[in-house]
C-alpha positions in Angstrom: 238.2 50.1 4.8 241.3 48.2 3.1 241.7 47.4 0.0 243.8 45.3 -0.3 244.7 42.1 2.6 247.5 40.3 1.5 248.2 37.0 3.4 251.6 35.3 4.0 253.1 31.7 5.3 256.0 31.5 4.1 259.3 33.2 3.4 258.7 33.4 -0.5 255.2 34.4 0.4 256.8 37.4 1.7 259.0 38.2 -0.8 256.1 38.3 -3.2 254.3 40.8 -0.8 257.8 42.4 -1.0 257.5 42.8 -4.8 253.6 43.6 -4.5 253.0 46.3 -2.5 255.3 49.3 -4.4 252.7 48.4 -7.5 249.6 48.7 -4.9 250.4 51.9 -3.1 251.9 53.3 -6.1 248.4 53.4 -7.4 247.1 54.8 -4.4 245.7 51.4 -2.7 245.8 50.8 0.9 247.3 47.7 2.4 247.2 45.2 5.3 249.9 42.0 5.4 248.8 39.4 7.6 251.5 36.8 8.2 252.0 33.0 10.2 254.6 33.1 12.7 256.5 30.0 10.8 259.8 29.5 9.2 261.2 32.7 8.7 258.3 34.2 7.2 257.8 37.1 10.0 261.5 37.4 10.1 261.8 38.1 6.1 258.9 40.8 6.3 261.1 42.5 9.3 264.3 42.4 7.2 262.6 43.7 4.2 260.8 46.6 6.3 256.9 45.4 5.6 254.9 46.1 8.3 252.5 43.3 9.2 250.1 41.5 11.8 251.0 38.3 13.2 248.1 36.1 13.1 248.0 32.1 13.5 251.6 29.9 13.8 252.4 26.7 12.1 251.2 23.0 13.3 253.6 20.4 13.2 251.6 17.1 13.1 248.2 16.5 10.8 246.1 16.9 14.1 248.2 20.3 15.1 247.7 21.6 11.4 244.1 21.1 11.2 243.6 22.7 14.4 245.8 26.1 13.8 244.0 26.5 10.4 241.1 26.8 12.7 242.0 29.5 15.1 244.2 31.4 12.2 240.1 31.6 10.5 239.0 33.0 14.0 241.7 35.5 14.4 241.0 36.9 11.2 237.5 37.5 11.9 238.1 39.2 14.8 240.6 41.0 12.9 238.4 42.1 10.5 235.6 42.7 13.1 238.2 45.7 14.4 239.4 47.3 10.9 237.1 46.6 8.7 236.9 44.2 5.6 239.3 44.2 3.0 237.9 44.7 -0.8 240.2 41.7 -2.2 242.6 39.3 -0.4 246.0 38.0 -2.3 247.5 35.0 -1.3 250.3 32.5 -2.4 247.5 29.1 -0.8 247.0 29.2 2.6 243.7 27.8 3.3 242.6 29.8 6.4 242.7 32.8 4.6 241.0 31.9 1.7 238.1 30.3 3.6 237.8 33.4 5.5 238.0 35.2 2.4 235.1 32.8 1.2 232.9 33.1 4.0 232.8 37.0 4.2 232.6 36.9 0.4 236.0 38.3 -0.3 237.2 38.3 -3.8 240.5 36.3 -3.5 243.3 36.4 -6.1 245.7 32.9 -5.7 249.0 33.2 -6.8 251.0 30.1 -7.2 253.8 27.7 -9.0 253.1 24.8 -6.3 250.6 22.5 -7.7 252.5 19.3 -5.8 251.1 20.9 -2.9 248.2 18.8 -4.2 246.2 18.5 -0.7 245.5 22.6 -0.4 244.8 23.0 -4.3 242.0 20.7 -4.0 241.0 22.9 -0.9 241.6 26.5 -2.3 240.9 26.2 -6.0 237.2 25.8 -6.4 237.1 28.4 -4.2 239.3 31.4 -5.6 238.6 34.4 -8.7 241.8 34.3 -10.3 245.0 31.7 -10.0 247.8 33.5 -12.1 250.8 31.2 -12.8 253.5 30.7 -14.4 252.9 29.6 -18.2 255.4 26.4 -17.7 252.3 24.7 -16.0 249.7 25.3 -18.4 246.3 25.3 -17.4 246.7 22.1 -15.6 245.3 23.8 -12.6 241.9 23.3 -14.0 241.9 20.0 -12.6 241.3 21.3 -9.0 238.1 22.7 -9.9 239.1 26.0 -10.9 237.6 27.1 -14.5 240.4 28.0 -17.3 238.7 30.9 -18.0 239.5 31.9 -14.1 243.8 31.1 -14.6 245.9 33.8 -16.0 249.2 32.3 -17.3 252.8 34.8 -17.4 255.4 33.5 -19.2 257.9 33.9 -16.4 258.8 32.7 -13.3 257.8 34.1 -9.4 261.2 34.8 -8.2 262.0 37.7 -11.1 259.1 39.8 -8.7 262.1 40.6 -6.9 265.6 39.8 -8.3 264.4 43.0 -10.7 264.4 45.0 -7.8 267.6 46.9 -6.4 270.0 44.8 -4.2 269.4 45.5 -0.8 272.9 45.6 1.0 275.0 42.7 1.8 276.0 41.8 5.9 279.8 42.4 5.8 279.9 39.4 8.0 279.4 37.6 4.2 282.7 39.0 3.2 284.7 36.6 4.8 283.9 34.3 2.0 284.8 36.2 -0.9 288.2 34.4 -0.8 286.4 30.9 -0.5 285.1 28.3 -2.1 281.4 28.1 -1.2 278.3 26.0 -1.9 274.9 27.2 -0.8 273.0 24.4 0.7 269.1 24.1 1.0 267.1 21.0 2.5 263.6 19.7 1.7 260.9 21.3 3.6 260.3 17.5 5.4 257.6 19.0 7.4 255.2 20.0 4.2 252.5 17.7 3.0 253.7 17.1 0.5 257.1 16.4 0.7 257.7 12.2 0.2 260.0 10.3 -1.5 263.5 11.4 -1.2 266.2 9.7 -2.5 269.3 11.6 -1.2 270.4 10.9 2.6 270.5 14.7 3.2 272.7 15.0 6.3 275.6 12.2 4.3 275.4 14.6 1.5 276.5 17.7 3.3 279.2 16.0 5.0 280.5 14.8 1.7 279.8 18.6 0.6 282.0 20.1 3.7 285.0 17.9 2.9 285.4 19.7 -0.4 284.2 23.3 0.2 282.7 25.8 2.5 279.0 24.5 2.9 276.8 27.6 4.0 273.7 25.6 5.3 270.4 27.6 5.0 268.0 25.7 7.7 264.1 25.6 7.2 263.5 24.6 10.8 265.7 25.1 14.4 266.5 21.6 14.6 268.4 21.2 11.7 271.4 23.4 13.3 271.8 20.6 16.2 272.0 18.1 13.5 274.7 20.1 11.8 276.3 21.2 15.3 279.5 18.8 15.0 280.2 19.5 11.2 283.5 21.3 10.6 283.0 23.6 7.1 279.1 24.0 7.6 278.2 28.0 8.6 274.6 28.5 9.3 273.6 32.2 9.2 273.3 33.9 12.8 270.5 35.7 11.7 268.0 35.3 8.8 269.3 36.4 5.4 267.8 37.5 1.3 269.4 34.4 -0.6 269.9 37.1 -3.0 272.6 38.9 -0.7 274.4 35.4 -0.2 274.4 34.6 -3.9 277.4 36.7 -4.9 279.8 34.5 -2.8 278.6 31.0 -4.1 280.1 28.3 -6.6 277.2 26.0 -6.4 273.7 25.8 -5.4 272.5 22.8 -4.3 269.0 22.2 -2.7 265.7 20.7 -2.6 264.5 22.2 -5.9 262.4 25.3 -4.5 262.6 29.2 -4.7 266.7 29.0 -3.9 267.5 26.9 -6.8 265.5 28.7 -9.1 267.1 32.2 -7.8 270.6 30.8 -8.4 270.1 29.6 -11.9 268.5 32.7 -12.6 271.9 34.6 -11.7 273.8 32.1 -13.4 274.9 30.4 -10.8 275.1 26.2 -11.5 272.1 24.9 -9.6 271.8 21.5 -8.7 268.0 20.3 -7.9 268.1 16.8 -5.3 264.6 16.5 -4.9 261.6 18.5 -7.2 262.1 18.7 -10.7 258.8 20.7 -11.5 257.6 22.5 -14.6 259.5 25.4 -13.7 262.9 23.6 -13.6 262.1 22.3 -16.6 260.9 25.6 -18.0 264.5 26.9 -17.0 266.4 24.1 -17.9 265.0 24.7 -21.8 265.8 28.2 -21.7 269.5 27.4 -20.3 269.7 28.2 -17.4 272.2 26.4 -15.6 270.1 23.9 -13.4 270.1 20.1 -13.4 268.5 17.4 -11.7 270.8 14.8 -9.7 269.7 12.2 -7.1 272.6 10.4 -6.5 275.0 11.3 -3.3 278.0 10.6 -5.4 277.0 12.1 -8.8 276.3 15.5 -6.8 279.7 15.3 -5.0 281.7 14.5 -8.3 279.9 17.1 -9.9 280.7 20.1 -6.9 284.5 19.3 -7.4 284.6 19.4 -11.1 282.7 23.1 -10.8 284.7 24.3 -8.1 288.2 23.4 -10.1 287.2 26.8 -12.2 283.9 27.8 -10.7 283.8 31.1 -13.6 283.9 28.8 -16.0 280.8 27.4 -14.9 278.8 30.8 -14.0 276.9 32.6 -16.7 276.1 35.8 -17.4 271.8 35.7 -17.2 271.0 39.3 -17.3 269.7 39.1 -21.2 267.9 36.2 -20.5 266.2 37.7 -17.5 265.0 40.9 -19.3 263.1 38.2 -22.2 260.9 36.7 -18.7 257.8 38.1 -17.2 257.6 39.2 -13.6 254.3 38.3 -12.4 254.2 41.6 -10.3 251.8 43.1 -12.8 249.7 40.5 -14.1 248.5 40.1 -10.4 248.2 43.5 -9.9 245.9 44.0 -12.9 243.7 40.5 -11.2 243.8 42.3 -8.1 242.6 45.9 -9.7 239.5 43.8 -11.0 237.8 44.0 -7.6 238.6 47.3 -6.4 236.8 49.5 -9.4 
């Protein structure tokens, strides 16, 4: 029997299970990672050496969604029909698994810093053990049926889980722009939910952006590299890459508000959010780190050319700061330990 399943659907989901599983084997736990074929996920967990399963892929449209969730719940059970259940499942929200979880009475442990992602937090939250989140949301979570007594708060944010860990070695096709200027570029996840509303004509900006600097694009989906196909300046990756490896080489961040952003700051690096400006930005943004929130095409392009005009003056040096934050490697550890005594 397992003891631990832990589930992932995205590429931070896989970082986490990254960051996770030294803790679990460490104390002697055994392991199974699950993971959706879908936007890089599978391909992180490959770069980072985790073995996993592939189980379930992504559905585009509301129809397509609802449908995959379904078979993704069946190919667990048959899963689970073959190696046994698992004593506890972790997972950063993906509703398949936690309703299988639910149905074969699984303790489930929720880790999460998304609560925009309003329409699977009213799905998943009545029905999980523990939530543990960062402290910069309170226990706001409650509100999705979820008791407070049940949320366990770490003053921190997710991405320390594995910036603290050692740096895994950089491609040396990167070093070609160590004599560049560079800005790291990161689009909305359109295709979420729970993505509405955005105010910045995304494909103007980075054209503005490639004018004025090397623009290394990091896509979310395939399509985006047709859209970008034409652009002079803009370098998409040729194969999938740890922000963290790209970080060294960039001026400027400047992205849709997710895990990139918050990575940059972290390092020091000025961040730029266009889109989300959470409880976690704000968190960081009050313990000065460099991040900002600027919807404007024109405001973001002024600001790029002031920093690159003497991009060190803009970079700061983080690693005190970082030591003062909480990873939330071991607070979900110790939720997780709950159910396997």
């Amino acid at each position: 029997m397992v003891d631990v399943w832990l589930d992932a659907v995205t590429p931070k989901d896989s970082l986490l299970i990254y960051a996770l599983l030294p803790a679990l084997k460490e104390k002697g736990y055994d392991t199974i990672v699950t993971a959706k074929k879908q936007t890089q996920t599978t391909e992180i967990l490959e770069l980072l050496n985790v073995p996993y399963t592939c189980v379930g892929r992504y559905g585009e449209t509301l129809r397509d969604k609802l449908v995959e969730e379904q078979k993704r719940t069946l190919e667990f059970v048959r899963l689970f029909d073959k190696v046994g259940l698992p004593n506890v499942l972790w997972t950063h929200g993906d509703v398949s698994a936690i309703r299988t979880a639910f149905g074969l009475q699984i303790p489930i442990v929720y880790s999460n810093d998304t609560p925009h992602a309003v329409h699977v937090a009213k799905l998943v939250c009545p029905l999980v053990d523990w939530l543990v989140a960062p402290i910069s949301f309170g226990r706001s979570w409650s509100k999705f049926g979820i008791p407070k007594s049940k949320i366990l708060l770490y003053d921190g944010v997710e991405e320390l889980a594995w910036l603290m860990k050692p740096v895994m070695k950089k491609p040396e096709f990167l070093e070609e722009f160590e004599k560049k200027q560079v800005i790291l570029f990161r689009n909305v996840e359109y295709k979420a939910s729970y993505c509405k509303d955005v105010k910045v004509d995304v494909w103007k900006l980075v054209r503005k952006l490639s004018q004025i600097a090397t623009v290394i694009y990091l896509p979310r989906y395939e399509e985006e590299k047709e859209k970008l196909k034409d652009l002079n300046n803009v370098w998409i990756p040729p194969r999938p890459l740890l922000t963290f490896q790209i970080l060294p080489y960039v001026d400027i961040v400047i992205g849709s508000g997710g895990t990139i952003c918050r990575e940059a700051a972290l390092l020091g690096i000025p961040t730029v959010n266009f889109h989300f400006w959470d409880a976690v930005a704000k968190y960081l943004r009050k313990k000065e780190f460099p991040i900002k929130l600027l919807r404007d095409t024109q405001k973001i392009v002024r600001l790029a050319e002031k920093i690159l005009k003497n991009p060190k003056k803009y970079k700061k040096n983080t690693a005190d700061k970082l030591h003062l934050l909480e990873s939330p490697v071991m607070p979900t550890v110790r939720c997780i330990e709950e159910f396997l005594k």
